[in-house]
N, C-alpha and C positions, 0 to 999 in steps of 0.2 A: 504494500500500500504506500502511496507516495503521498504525502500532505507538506503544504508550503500555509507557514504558519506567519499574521501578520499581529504587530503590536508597536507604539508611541515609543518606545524605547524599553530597555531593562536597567531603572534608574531606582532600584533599589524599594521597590511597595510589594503589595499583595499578589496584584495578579500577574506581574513579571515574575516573582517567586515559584505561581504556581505553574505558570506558560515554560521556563525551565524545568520544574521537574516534569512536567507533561511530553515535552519534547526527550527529556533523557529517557522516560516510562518506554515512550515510543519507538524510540531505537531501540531498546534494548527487546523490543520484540521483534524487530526483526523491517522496520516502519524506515522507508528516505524520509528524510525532514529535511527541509528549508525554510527560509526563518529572513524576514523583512521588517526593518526597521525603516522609522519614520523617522528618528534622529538617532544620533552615534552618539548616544549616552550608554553607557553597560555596566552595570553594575555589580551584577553577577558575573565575574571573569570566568567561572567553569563552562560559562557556555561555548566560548572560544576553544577549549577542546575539544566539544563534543559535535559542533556544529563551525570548522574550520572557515564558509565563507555564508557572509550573513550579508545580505543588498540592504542598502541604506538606501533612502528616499531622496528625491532632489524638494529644495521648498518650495520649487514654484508647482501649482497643484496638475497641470496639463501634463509636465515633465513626470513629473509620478505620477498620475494615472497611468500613463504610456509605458512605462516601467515596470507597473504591475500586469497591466498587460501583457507584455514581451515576455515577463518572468513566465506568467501562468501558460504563454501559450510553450513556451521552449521547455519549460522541465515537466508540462501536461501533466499535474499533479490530480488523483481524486477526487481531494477532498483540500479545500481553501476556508481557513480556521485565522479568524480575526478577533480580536482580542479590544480594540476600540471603534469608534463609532467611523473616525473619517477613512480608517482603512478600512474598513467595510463597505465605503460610498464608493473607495475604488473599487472594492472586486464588487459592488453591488453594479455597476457599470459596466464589466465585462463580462458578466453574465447571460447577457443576451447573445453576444457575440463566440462563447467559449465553452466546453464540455466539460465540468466540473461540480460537484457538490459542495456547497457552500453552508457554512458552521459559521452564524453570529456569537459571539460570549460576551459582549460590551455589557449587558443588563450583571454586572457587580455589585450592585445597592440598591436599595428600597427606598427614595428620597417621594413624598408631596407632587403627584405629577404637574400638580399647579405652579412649581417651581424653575419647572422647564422652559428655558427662553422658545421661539416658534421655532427658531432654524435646528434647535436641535431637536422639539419632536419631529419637524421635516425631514431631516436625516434620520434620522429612526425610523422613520415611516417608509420609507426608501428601502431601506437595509432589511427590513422583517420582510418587505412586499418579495424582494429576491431571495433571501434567505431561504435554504433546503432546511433547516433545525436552527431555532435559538435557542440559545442556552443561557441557563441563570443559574449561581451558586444556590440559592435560595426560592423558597416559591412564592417569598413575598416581594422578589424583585419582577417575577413572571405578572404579578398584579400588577404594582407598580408602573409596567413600561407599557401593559396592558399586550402582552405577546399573544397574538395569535394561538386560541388553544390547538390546534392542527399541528403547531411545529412547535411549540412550547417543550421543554425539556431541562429539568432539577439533575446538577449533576454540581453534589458539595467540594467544597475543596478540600485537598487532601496536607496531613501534617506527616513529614518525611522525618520518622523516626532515630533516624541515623546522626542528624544533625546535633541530637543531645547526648548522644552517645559517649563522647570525650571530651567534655567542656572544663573548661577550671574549675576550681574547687570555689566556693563559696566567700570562704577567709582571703582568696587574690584579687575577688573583684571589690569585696569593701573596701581592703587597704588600698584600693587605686579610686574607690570615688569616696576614701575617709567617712567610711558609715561605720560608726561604733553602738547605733544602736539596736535593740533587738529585733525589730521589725522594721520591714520597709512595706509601704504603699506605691505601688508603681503602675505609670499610665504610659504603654506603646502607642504612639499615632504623630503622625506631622502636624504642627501646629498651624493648621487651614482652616476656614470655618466653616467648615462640615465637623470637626470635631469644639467639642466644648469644654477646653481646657479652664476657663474661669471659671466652672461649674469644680472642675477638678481641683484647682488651687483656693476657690472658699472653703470647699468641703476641709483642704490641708487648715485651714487657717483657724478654723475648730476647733478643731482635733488638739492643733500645737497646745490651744488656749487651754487644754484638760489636762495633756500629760508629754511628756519631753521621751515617751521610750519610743519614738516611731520617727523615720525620715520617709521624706516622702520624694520618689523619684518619676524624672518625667524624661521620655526618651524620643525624639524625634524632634524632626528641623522643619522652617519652612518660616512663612511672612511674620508669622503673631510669636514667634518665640522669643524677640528682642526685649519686649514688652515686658513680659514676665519674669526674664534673665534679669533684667536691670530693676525689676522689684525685692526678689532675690536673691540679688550676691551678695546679700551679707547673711543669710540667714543661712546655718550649716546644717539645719533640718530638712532642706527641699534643695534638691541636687536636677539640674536641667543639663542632658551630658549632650543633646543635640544629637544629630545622624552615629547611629554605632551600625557596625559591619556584623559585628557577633549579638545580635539580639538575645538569643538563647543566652548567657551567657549571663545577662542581666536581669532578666527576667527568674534565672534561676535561685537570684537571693530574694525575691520577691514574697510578701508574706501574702498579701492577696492583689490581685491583680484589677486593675479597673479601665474601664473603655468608655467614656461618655461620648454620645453624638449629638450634634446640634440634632433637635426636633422635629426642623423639617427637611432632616435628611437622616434616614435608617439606616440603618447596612444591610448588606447579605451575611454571607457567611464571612466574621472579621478575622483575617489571620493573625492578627495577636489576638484573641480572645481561644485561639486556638491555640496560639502558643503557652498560653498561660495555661490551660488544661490540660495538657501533654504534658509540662512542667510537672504536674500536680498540684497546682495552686486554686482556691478561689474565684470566684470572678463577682466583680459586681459592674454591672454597666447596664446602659440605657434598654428600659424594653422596646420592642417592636422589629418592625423588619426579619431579617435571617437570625439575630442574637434570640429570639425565642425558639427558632429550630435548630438552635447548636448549645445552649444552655438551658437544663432542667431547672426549672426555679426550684429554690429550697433544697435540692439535691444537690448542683456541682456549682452555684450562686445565686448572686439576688439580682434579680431584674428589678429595673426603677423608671416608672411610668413621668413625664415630663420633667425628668434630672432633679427632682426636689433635695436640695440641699441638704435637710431636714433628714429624711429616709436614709439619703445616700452615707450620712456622718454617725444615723444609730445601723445600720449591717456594717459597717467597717469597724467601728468600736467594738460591736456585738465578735465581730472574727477577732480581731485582737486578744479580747479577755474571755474566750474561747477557744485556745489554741487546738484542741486536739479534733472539734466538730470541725475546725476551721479543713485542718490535713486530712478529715475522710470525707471534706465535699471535694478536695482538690482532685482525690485518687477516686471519686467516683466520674470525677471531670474529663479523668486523663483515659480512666477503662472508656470512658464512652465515645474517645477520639479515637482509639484501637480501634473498636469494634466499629465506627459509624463513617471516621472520617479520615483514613489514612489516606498516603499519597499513591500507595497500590493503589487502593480501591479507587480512588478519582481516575488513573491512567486507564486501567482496564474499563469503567464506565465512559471513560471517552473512545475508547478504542471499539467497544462496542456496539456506543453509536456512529461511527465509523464503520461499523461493517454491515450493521442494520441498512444504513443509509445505501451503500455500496450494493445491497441484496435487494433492495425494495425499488424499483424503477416507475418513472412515469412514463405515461404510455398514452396517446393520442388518437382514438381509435377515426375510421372515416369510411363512410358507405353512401349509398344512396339513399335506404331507407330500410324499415325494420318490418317490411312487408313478410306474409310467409314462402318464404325460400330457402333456396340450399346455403348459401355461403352469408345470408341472415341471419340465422339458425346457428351455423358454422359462429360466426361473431359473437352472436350469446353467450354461447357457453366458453370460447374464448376469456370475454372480460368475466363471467362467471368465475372463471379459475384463475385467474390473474388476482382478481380483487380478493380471492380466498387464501390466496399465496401471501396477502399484504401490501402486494404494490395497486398506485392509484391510478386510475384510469378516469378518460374523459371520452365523450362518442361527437362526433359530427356529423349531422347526419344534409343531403341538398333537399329531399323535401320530408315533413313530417307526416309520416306513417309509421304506427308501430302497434305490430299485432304481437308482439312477444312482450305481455305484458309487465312479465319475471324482470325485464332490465331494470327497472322505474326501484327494483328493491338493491338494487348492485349501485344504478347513477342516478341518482336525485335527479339531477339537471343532464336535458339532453339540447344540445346547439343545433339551432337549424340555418342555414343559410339563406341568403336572397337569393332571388332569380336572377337578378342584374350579378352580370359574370363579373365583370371587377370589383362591385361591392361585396359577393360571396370573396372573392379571392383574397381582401381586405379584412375581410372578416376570418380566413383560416389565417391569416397572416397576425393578425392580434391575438388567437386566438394561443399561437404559437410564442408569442411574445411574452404573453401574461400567465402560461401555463407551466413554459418552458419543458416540453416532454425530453425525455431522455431519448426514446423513440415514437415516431409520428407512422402508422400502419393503415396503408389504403386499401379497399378494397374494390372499389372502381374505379375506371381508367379516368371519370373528370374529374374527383377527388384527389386523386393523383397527380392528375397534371396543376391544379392550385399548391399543393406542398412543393412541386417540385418546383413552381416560381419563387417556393421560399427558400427554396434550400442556398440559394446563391448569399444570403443576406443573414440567413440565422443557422447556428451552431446547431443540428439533431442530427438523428440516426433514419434513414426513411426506410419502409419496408414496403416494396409495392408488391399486391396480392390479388390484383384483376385477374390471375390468368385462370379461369376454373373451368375451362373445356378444351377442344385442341381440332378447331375447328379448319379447314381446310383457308390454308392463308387467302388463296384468289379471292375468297368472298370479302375480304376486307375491301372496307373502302379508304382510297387513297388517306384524309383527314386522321382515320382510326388507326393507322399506318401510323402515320406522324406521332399521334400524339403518343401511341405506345411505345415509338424509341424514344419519343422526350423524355417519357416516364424513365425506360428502363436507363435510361444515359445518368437521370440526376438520383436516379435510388441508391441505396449502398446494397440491398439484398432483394434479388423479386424471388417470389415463392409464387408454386404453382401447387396443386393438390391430387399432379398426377406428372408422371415423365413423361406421358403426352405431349400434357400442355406447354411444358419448356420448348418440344421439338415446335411443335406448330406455331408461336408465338416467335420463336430462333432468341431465346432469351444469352446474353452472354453469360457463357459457361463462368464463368468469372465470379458471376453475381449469381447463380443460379442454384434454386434448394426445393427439394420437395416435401411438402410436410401432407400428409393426408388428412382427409377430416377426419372427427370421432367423433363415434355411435355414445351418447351419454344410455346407458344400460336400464338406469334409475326411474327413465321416462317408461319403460315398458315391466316393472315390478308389477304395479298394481295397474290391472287389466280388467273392463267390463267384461262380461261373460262372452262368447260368442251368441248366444242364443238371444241375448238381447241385441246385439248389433244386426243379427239376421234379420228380426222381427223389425228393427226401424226400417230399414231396406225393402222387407217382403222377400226376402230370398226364402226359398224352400228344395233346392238343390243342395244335394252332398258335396260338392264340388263348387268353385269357384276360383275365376281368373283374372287378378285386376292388375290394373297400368296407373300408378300415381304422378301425375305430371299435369303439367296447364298445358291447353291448346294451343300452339305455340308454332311456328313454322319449322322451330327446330325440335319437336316429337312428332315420328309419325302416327299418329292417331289413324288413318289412314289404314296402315296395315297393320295395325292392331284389330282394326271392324272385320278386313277383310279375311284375319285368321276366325274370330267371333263367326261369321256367317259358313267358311268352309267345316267349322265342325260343329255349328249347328245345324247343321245338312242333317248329321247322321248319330247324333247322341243328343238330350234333353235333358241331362244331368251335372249340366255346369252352368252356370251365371257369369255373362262377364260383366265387369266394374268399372268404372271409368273413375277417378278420383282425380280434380283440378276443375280452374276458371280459366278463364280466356274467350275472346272471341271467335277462336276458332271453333268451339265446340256446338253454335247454332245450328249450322246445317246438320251433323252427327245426330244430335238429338231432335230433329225433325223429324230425322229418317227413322232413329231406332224406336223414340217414343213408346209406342206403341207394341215392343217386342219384350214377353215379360221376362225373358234371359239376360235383356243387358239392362244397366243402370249405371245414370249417370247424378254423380253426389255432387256436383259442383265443388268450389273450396271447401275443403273440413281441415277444421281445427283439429284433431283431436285424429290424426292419421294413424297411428298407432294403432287403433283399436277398427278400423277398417283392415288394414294388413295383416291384423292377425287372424280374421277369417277367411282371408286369401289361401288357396292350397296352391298356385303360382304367382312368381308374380312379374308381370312385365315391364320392361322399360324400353324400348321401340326409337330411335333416331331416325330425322333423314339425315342418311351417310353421303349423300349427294355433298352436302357443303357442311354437315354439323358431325362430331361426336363427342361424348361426356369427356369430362373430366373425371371426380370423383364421384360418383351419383350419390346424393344422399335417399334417392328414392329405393336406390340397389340395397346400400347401406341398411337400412333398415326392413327390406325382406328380409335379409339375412341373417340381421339380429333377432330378428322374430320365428328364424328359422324355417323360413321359407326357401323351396329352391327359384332359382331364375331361369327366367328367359331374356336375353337384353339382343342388341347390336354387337356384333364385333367392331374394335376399335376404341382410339381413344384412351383414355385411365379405365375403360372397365376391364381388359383384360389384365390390369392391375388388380384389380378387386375378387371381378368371379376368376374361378380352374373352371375353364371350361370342363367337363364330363364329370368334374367333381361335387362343386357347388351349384352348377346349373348348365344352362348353354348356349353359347355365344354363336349365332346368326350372321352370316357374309352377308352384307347386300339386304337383308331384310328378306332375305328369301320364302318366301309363303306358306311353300311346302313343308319346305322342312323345320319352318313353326309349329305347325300343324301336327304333324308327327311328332317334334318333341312333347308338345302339350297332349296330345294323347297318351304319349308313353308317359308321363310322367301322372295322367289321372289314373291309367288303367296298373301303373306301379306303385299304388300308393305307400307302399314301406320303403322303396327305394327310392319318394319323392321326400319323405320325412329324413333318411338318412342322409342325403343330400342338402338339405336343411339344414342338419345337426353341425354338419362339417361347417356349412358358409355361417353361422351359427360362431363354432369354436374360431376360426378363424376372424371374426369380425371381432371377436373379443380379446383378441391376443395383437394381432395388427393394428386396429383400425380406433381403439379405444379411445374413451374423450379426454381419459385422465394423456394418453401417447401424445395425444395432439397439441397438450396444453403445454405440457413439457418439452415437445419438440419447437414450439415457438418461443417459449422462453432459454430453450438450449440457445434458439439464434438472439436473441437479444441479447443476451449476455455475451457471448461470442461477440458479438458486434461491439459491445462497448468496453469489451476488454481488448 
């Protein structure tokens, strides 16, 4: 896994702390890092060996945007992990343009959203809108910035145990900041007004006024510390030692440890509040924010509701003249930073969402429309098993029809285009902007051809998937020519659902994969009786022989009648069936009307349960200029165990063995339909075990779970 990690500098605070051990976590599993700075401050020197060249930013903002650019596009990293708000606006800007999963973590603190100048909820609002995961130490920074629950994600910081492991003894650090008394009060934070150090130094000024055994020490640098330095230099009870490198260190003579924050700004999860519990010391500091999800009140300290002076100076006396309650809230402080909040446990929960991310793709689905049909159908149960798998899917569909009501439970919202061609094309083009799919999958050739005017301008992966029969090319018309190499020229993968259809299309072999479709099994569990489908019908024949297809110029319906009439010449113990709509089938049902052997159901929903009182079942082409693909009308004889009768040609000799599963027809030959469909009524055991076979074999090849998995085999191929 490759991630290129950005952040404001490493000038010595929390989340530079924790952006190093996060980056060492990640190497040492085996993770490239790359690592962008916004200014050449570093403070943590170890990173320089662990991560030899680190790109620093230029200050003028075009120059660095361009640079993170260039970075992102040359080392093509996964996953791009920023760590402040404006390096986020840069890669939240190249994310239209670049293939990358993108990790916000700026949300640090739980601050008053009211306190937010505009330009920085604007940039926030930027940064979330492109962001794949934000992430917040705390869940009440996830409030606070008001993140999007859909990408919203709690991942604590972690305290890297090793770092206390060999610190001085206790008696080196008082003789070097001359503390002889028994107790120290000690506040970690930079003196900025987000922290409320004069909350901290009344509370001392108390305290002093009761008893002389405590000094009180304050550790951190920054605007407001001159102030208080020059109030204090004569007093040898309150020690201000400014920026120190070994924190631990300090905090280890600490008797209890205190964090106040200005009011209208909260923390996340505070790393010295964590350092003080790992310590084993105390805490008392401000409530609200992440300090209530990292300290148990009354267990490992005191939480103090609007910094009242008052509270804050009766729990710091109360631990003082408490010594030993004081050391079993420290060390219940410190188990619960083992157990909650180490710096393993923070790498592995980023490395996790990291690979979640990596595993879960967005997906762009595109058709004409959700009428009932084969590669409709096919589509369904597609985003059905995609969305079951975790990853997120969107459908677009040019006009709104949708008889597969099941979708509306998988995608809430389905996008329909206009009819004016450019404002549809504008419309997949936003659509792709504001979606950002990982891969964008057509399955008709004008769907197709709008992605592929985008593909020049925007960063996806395209799947074109028009090609589902393998029709004799001359019938193409010159336009449908065209726009199918434009197709196949700007996809990265076409798929077809039969090695037919690759030949007849002349897909380049380059780009070219076959996936078949899948029989979902589930849809034919639970079956009406046969005896009730007969009776809606009026069938009263032992026998029966149906063709499910629409009237179409490409079935021939045709020489399906003309087999219905030669062998209703000379037997009256079979029914033929006719199952589809279209306009072809007016004159058909003129003619047969009247004849009580055949019948025609117009569309049914609900095919399954027609097929299975089928004893053959047909599927019929003109072979003059058309043959299947993958039939899903075949498909599902088969599955119901029925034997065939089809067309030779096309993907169905992909599908049926001929003499095994059923039998495949030259030409549509008349005769020798006729004789097969005799032999197979007058063989009724050897028409069921032929059944049985196309049967086992639809379940072993053709399966919906094969299909699902064979298209997510190519997407991931593709984006790896």
């Amino acid at each position: 896994m490759k991630i290129l990690f950005l952040i404001n500098d490493l000038d010595g605070g929390g989340k530079e702390r924790q952006l190093v051990e996060l980056i060492r976590g990640c190497l040492l599993k085996g993770c490239e890092c790359q690592l962008i700075l916004s200014r050449d401050k570093i403070y943590y020197e170890e990173i320089r060996q662990i991560l030899p060249e680190i790109t620093v930013l230029s200050r003028f903002r075009l120059v660095a945007w361009f640079r993170v650019f260039r970075r992102i596009r040359t080392f093509r990293p996964d996953i791009v992990h920023s760590f402040i708000s404006f390096s986020s606006l840069y890669v939240s800007l190249c994310k239209p343009f670049l293939n990358f999963r993108f990790v916000e973590e700026s949300v640090r603190s739980a601050p008053f959203r009211k306190v937010f100048p505009w330009h920085k909820k604007a940039v926030d609002r930027i940064n979330f809108f492109f962001a794949d995961r934000i992430v917040s130490n705390s869940q009440a920074g996830l409030i606070s910035y008001r993140v999007p629950p859909g990408k919203a994600h709690v991942i604590y910081n972690g305290f890297d145990f090793r770092r206390i492991s060999s610190i001085r003894n206790e008696a080196g650090i008082r003789a070097e900041l001359h503390i002889t008394t028994p107790w120290v009060i000690g506040m970690v934070a930079n003196f900025t007004e987000n922290k409320d150090y004069r909350a901290f130094f009344t509370v001392a000024d108390r305290i002093l006024q009761q008893r002389h055994d405590v000094t009180f020490l304050a550790v951190g640098e920054g605007p407001g510390m001159a102030e208080f330095r020059s109030r204090y230099s004569g007093n040898p009870a309150v020690r201000i030692t400014g920026a120190r490198r070994e924190v631990e260190e300090l905090i280890n003579i600490f008797t209890v440890g205190v964090l106040l924050s200005n009011t209208t700004y909260l923390e996340g999860i505070s790393n010295s509040i964590m350092e003080y519990m790992a310590l084993g010391k105390p805490v008392v500091a401000t409530y609200g924010g992440g300090t209530s999800e990292l300290v148990e009140e009354g267990k490992s300290g005191y939480l103090v509701r609007g910094n009242r002076v008052e509270e804050i100076t009766g729990h710091l006396l109360y631990l003082l003249d408490h010594a030993e309650e004081g050391r079993q809230m420290g060390q219940c402080g410190r188990v619960r930073i083992e157990q909650r909040f180490g710096a393993g446990q923070m790498v592995d929960r980023h490395v996790a969402l990291y690979t979640s991310m990596l595993e879960r793709m967005k997906i762009l689905f595109m058709i004409n429309n959700l009428g009932r049909g084969g590669k409709e159908r096919q589509l369904v149960e597609l985003i059905k098993g995609c969305v079951a798998r975790g990853h997120t899917c969107q459908l677009i569909m040019n006009k709104y029809v949708v008889q597969f009501e099941e979708i509306y439970r998988f995608l809430p919202a389905i996008h329909v285009l206009n009819k004016n061609m450019a404002i549809a094309w504008f419309q997949v083009l936003k659509k792709i902007i504001l979606f950002r799919p990982d891969i964008v999958h057509s399955f008709i050739s004008f769907s197709s051809f709008y992605a592929a005017l985008c593909k020049p301008f925007i960063k996806f992966r395209f799947v074109e998937e028009s090609v589902r029969s393998a029709p004799h090319r001359d019938v193409f018309s010159w336009h449908k020519k065209a726009m199918d190499q434009f197709n196949f020229f700007f996809a990265d993968q076409v798929v077809s659902n039969s090695r037919a259809g690759l030949v007849s299309y002349k897909i380049p072999a380059k780009k070219a994969n076959v996936i078949c479709n899948g029989f979902d099994f589930a849809r034919i569990s639970v079956l009406p009786g046969e005896a009730e489908i007969r009776a809606r019908l009026a069938i009263t024949t032992p026998w029966v022989a149906g063709m499910v297809a629409n009237f179409t110029r490409n079935k021939d319906y045709g020489a399906f009648f003309r087999v219905a009439d030669q062998v209703l010449k000379h037997r009256e113990d079979v029914t033929f069936v006719a199952v589809g709509g279209g306009s072809g089938s007016a004159g058909f049902l003129s003619r047969y009307s009247a004849n009580p052997h055949i019948r025609f159901t117009g569309a049914y929903r609900e095919i399954e349960h027609l097929v299975n009182i089928f004893t053959v079942g047909f599927l019929l082409s003109d072979s003059r200029h058309h043959a299947e693909g993958i039939s899903n009308s075949i498909m599902e004889y088969m599955a119901l165990g029925k034997p065939v009768i089809a067309t030779a040609g096309g993907g169905t000799p992909e599908l049926v063995e001929d003499g095994v599963s059923g039998f495949l027809i030259p030409g549509n030959d008349i005769q020798e339909m006729v004789r097969c469909l005799n032999y197979l009524l007058d063989h009724p055991e050897e028409a069921r075990q032929m059944g049985a076979l196309g049967q086992a074999r639809t379940r072993k090849e053709f399966s919906l779970n094969r299909m699902v998995e064979s298209h997510l085999e190519l997407y991931s191929r593709m984006l790896n």
